[in-house]
N, C-alpha and C positions, 0 to 999 in steps of 0.2 A: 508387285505384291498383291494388287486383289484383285488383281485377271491372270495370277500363276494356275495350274493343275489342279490345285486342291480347289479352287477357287469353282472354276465349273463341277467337279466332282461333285460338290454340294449345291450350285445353282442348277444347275441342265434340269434338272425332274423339276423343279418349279418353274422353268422356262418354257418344257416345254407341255408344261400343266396350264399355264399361262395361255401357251398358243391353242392348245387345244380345248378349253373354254371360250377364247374369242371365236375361233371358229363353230363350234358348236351354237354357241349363244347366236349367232348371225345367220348359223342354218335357220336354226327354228324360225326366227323371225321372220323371215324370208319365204318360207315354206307357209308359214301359218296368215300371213298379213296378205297374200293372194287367195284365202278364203273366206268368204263373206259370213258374217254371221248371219244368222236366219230373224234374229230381233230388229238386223236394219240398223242400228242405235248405232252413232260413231261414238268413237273412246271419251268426247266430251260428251257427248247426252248422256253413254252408261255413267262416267263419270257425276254429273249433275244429279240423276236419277239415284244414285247412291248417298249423295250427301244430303240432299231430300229425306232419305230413308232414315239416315241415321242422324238426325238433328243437326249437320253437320255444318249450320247457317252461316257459320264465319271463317269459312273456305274459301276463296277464292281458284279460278281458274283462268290461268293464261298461256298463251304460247309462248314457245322458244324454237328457237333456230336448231338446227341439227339432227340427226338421226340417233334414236333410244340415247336423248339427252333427258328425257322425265325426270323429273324428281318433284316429292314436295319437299317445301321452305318452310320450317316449324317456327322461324322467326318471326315471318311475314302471312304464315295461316295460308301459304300460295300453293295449290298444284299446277307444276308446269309439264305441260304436252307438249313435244314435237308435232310438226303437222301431219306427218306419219300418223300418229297416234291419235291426236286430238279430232284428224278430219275421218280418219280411216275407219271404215265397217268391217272390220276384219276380225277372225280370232284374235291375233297379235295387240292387235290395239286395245279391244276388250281387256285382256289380258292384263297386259300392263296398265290403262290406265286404272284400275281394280286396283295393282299390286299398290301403285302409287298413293292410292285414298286408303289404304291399311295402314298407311303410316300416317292418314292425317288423325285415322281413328286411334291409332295407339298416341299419338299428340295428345288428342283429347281427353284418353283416358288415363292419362298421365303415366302409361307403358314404363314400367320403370327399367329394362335394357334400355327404352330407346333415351330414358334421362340419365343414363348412366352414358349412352355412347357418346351425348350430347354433350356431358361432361369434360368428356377425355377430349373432345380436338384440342384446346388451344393445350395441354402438355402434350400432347402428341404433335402438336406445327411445332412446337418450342424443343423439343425432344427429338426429333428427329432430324431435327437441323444444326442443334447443339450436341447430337451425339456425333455423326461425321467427323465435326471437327475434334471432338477428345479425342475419340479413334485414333485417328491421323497424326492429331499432333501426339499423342500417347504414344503410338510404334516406332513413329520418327525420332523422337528426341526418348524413347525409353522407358517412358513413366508410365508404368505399366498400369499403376489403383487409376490414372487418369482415363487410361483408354478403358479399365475395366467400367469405371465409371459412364463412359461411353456407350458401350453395351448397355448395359442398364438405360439410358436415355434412351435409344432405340430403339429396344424393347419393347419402350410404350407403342410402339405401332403396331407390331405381332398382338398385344394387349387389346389393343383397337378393332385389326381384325375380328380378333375374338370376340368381342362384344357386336360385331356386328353380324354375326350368325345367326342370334335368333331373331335380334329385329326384323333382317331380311325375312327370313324363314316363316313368321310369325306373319308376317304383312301376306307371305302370298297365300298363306292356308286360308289368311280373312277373304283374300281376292278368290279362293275359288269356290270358298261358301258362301260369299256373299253373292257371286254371280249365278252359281246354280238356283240360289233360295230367290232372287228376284225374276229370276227367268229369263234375266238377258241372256246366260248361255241356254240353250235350250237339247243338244242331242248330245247322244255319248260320243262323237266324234268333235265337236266343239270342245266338250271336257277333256278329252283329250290332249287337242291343242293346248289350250290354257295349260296343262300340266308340263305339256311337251316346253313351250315358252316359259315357263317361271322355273322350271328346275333347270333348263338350261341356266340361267340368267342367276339362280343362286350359287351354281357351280363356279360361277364368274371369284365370288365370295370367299370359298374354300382354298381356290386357287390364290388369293392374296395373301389367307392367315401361311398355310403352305410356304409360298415364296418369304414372305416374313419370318416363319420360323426357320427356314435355310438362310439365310440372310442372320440372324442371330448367332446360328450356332457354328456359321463358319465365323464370325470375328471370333467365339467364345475360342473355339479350336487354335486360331493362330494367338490370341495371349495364351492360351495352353503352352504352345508349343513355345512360344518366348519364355516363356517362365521354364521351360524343361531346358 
């Protein structure tokens, strides 16, 4: 039932939107993290050097294990660098740890997509896990307002995606004015990099709402087609 023909019909362009995002996103990186920037600064000093600039005192910066596992923790006020990243003088690193400290700045300024996406997890962890099972149990046993209900719980993820468009979006336009106006990027080929790396990496993004919204509207289609 949800790996019949219709099934991929509606999934395959988000899969293979999906692949072709990770792949791209890992070129960039790859390509741009074996050039050095010309400032010398690794991803932790521009990092540092930024939060400096922007008041940004009660930031913290730590490592983490893994490869473009960065993220900041608006919980805990953490930005965390892969060592990639954190030790690395590269475009790439530049790059990303930038994007990462846009999001400590939109924290700070109390960015209201990024309080609104902050909102949504826990009905999006409870909704997503409680929609499955309406789903399921709705087609199986028939009851059709249950699984539509189901939908609707699921949703909130596609919802989620969504909201997290411009915060991404938003985080790397700060990371590439903030680093041209500091002078850690310094040539039109650095700027480039940094573009080539962060719109990969947003496209990562699209490709989730995408697969989310395929994901909705094939359950929507098969209680369609139950009810017909």
């Amino acid at each position: 039932m949800f790996f019949s023909p219709t099934y991929w019909i509606f999934m395959l362009p988000g899969i293979l939107l999906v692949m072709f995002t990770s792949w791209y996103v890992k070129s960039a990186y790859r390509k741009w993290s074996k050039v050095p920037a010309r400032s010398r600064l690794t991803g932790y000093e521009a990092a540092q050097r930024l939060i400096n600039r922007g008041g940004l005192y009660g930031v913290d910066i730590e490592g983490i294990r893994g490869e473009m596992t960065d993220h900041y923790d608006p919980r805990t006020k953490t930005l965390r660098l892969s060592q990639g990243v954190g030790q690395g003088a590269s475009v790439a690193s530049l790059a990303i740890a930038a994007h990462e400290l846009g999001h400590a700045m939109q924290d700070a300024e109390d960015y209201l997509p990024l309080r609104m996406r902050s909102a949504m997890v826990p009905m999006v962890n409870i909704g997503s896990n409680l929609g499955w099972i309406l789903i399921m149990a709705g087609l199986f046993l028939g009851w059709t307002n249950i699984a539509w209900l189901g939908v609707i719980f699921f949703a909130g993820g596609a919802a989620f995606a969504l909201m997290t468009l411009p915060v991404e979006f938003d985080a790397s336009a700060r990371a590439k004015r903030l680093l041209a106006e500091t002078g850690i990027i310094q040539t039109p080929e650095e700027q480039r990099g940094v573009n080539n790396v962060l719109n990969a990496a947003a496209l990562t993004y699209v490709a989730a709402l995408v697969t989310a919204l395929l994901q909705v509207l094939y359950y929507a289609s098969l209680l369609t087609g139950r009810r017909r």
